[in-house]
N, C-alpha and C positions, 0 to 999 in steps of 0.2 A: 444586313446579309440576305441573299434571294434565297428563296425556297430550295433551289437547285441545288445553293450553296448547301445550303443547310443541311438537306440529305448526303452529299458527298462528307460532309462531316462527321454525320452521324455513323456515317456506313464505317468512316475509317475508326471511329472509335469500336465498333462490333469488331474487326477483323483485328485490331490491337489486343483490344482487353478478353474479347470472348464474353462481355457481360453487358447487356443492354444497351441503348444507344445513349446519346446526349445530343439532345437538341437544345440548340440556341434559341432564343424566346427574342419575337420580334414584334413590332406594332404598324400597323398602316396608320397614320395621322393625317386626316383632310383639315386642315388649317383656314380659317375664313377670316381672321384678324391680318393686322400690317403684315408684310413680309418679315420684318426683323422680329417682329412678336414672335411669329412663328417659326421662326428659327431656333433664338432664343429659346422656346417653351423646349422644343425638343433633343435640342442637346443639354440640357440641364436635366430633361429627364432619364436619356442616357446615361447621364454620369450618376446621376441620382441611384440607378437603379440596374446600369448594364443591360438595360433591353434595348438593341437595336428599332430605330425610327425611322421610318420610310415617310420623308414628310410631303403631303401636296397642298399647294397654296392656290384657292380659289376664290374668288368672293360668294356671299352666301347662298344666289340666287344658281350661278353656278354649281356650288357646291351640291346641293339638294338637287340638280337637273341631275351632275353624274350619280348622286347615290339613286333614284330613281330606277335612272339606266341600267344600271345594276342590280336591282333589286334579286333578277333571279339568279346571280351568282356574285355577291356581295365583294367586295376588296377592301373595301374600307373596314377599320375598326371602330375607331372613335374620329365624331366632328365635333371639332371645337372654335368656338368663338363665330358671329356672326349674327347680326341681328336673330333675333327670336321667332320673329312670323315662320320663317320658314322650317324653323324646327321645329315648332310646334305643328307646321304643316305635314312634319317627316313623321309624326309622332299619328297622327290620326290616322293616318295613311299607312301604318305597321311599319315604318321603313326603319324607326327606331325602336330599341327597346327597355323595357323599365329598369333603375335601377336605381337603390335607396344607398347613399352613400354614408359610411358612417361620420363622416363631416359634417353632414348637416346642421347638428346646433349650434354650428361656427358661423352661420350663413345670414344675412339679412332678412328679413322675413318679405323682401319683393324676390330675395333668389329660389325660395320654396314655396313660395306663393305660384311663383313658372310653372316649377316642377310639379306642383297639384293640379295645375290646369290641363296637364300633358299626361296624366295618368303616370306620372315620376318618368316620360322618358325623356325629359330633357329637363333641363337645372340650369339658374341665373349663374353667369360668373360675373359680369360685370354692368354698369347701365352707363347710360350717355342722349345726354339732350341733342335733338337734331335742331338744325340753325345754318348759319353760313357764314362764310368769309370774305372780303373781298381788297385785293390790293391795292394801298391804300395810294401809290403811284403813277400806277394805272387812272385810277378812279379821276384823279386830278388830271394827268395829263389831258383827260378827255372830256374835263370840265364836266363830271356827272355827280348827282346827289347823293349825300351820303346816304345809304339807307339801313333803315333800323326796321321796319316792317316787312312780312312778306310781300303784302301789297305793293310797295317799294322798287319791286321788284319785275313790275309789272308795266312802269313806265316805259315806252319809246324809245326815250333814251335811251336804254339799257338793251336795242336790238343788237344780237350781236355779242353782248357782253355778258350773258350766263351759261354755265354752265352745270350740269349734272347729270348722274346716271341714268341708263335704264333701268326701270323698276321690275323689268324679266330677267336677271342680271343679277340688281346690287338688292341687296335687303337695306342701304341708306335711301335708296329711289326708293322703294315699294315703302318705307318707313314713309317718306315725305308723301306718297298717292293715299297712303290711309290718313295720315295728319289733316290732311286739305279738306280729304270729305268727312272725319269728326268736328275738325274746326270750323267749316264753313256750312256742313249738310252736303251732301251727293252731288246736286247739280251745283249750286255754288261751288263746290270744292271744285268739280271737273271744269269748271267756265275757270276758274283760277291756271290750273291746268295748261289746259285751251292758250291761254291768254301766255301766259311763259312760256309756251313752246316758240310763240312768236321773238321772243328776246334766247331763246338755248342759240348758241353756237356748236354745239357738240352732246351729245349722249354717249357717256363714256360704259366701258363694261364696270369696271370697278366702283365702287361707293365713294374711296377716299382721292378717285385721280382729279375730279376737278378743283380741289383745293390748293394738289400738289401743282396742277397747272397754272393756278392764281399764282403761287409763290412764284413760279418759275417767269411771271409775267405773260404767262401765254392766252390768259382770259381773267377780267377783271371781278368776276365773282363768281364763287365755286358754292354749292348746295352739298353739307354734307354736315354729319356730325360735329357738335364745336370742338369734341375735343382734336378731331384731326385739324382742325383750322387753329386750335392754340401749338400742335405739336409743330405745324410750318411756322406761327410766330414766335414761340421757341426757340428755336432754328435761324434764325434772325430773317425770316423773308420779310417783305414788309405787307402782310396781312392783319387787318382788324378782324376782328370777332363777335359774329353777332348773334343774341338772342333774339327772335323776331317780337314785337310787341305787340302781336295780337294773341301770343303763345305758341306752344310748340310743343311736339308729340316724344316721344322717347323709346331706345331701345332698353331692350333685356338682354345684351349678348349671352348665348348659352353656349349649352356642351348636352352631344347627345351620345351612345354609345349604339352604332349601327347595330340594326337586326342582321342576323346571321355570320355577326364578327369571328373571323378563324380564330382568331388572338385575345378572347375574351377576359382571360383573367389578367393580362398585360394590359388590356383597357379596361379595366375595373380600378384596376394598380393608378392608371395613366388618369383617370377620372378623380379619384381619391387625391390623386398629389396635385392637382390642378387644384384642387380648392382649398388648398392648403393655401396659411399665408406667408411660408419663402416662394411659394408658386405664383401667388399673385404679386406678391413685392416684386418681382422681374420685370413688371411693367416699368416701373421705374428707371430700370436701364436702358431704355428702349423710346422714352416722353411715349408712354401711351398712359393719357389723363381720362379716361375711363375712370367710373366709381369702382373699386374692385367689392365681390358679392361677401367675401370673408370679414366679418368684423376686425378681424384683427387687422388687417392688412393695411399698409399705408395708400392711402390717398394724395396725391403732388398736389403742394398746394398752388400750383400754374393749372390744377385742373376747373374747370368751370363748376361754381358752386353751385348744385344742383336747386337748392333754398332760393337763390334769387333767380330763380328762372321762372316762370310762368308756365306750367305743363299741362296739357290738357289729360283726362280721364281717359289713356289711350286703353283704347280696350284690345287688351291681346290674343284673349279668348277668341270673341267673333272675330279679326282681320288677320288673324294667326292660322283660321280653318282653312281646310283644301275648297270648299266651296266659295269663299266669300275671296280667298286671296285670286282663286283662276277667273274670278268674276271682272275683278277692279280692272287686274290685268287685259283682260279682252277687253273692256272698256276703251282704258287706256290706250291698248293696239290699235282700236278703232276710230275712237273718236279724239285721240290727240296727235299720235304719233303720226296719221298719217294727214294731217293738215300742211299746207305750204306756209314756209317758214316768210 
């Protein structure tokens, strides 16, 4: 219900009853997960609760540009879901604010491990290994090697045939530009870089579209989270799923509760039931194979088992800062993005 609404309602309850008004209780929700997630989350919390949700779907690099934008006249209440760097970048930067959920002891100790890094204003909800996919008919038709490495990835052969985000954009990009230079060192990781932008076919805005575009057969290997590359195999497309075997870096999807939210105790409300675990079990309805942060909560067992995966020491703290993430990125802007393909 709009603001507008909301006053014309109130006014007519004053001139009925003669006794105080009634306002309708509403939430801004910026959404950084799938679309149907995020749908999902908030009409379950409607009904959950009868607070109307005003939801927007961005990815996370997005996301944090508009609350930025906003800063000095806020709209948003609560963001939720979307790699971690950048919340913990909204977090340094006051854009978010603290808040101690009484949930917490339900939580895994990498979801409140986030949350202490961030001075409590943002909270793990779920984590997810980065990796890639690639169509497994595609791959054949064009006689190319399967690959299991990033390096892999880097072959000739494969001009043409990768695809992934931008890391100004998607928090899965800006995930894979800190992974490169923890795993490889700085200049190695950026010569890695360098060297794939020669085989990208496209930089998409979103984190999970180059996989969706492997499914679809429109490029033969998409860079992105595994578990969106297990939900298109799911799905029945014909994509393989790969852990890279030199290792791989991982997100902390969070939840932050905007500074200067109008709808504060409706995003208190909205925060609290998100970490709940019939909130996170809705993942399930949806194939999103994310770890969910609640112990209790189900994990699909088509999700990528985190145990056999080889993860590097992603440090979230430093590539999560406003100084270190605006760093990579101008890098990045400079010395990759604008190479001839």
């Amino acid at each position: 219900m709009s603001k507008f609404k909301t006053l014309l309602c109130s006014c007519a309850v004053v001139t009925a009853t003669g006794a105080g008004a009634a306002y309708a209780e509403n939430l801004t929700f910026y959404c950084s997960a799938q679309e149907d997630w995020c749908q999902l989350m908030a009409r379950n919390f409607e009904d959950a609760t009868g607070i109307d949700v005003d939801m927007t779907r961005r990815s996370s690099g997005e996301t944090f540009a508009q609350i930025k934008a906003e800063e000095s006249n806020p709209r948003g209440d609560v963001w939720w879901g979307g790699t971690g760097d950048p919340h913990l970048q909204a977090a340094e930067e006051g854009l978010t604010q603290e808040y101690i959920s009484p949930m917490r002891d339900q939580l895994h100790p990498w979801a409140i491990s986030q949350a202490e890094s961030a001075g409590n204003k943002t909270i793990g909800i779920y984590s997810g290994a980065l990796g890639f996919g690639y169509n497994t008919e595609l791959l054949a038709a064009n006689d190319l090697p399967e690959p299991s490495c990033w390096r892999d990835l880097l072959d000739p052969a494969f001009k043409g045939h990768v695809q992934m985000a931008n890391p100004n954009s998607s928090g899965t990009a800006y995930t894979t530009l800190a992974t490169m230079v923890q795993l490889f060192g700085e200049d190695d990781g950026f010569k890695f870089m360098q060297d794939l932008h020669a085989n990208i076919n496209q930089y998409t805005k979103s984190g999970s579209a180059p996989i969706k575009a492997a499914g679809r057969g429109e490029t033969t290997v998409g860079i992105v989270f595994m578990h969106d590359a297990v939900k298109q195999a799911v799905a029945g497309f014909p994509v393989q799923v790969v852990a890279p075997c030199e290792g791989t870096g991982y997100e902390i999807g969070s939840m932050s509760i905007i500074e200067g939210a109008r709808n504060l105790e409706e995003a208190q409300q909205f925060y609290d039931w998100a970490l709940s675990v019939d909130a996170q079990n809705l993942a399930l309805e949806v194939n999103a194979f994310q770890v969910p942060s609640n112990m209790g909560a189900e994990t699909s067992p088509s999700a990528p088992d985190m145990s056999d995966i080889t993860l590097i020491d992603y440090d979230f703290t430093l590539y999560g800062s406003s100084d270190e993430r605006q760093r990579l990125l101008q890098k990045w802007d400079e010395d990759v993005s604008t190479l001839p393909q």
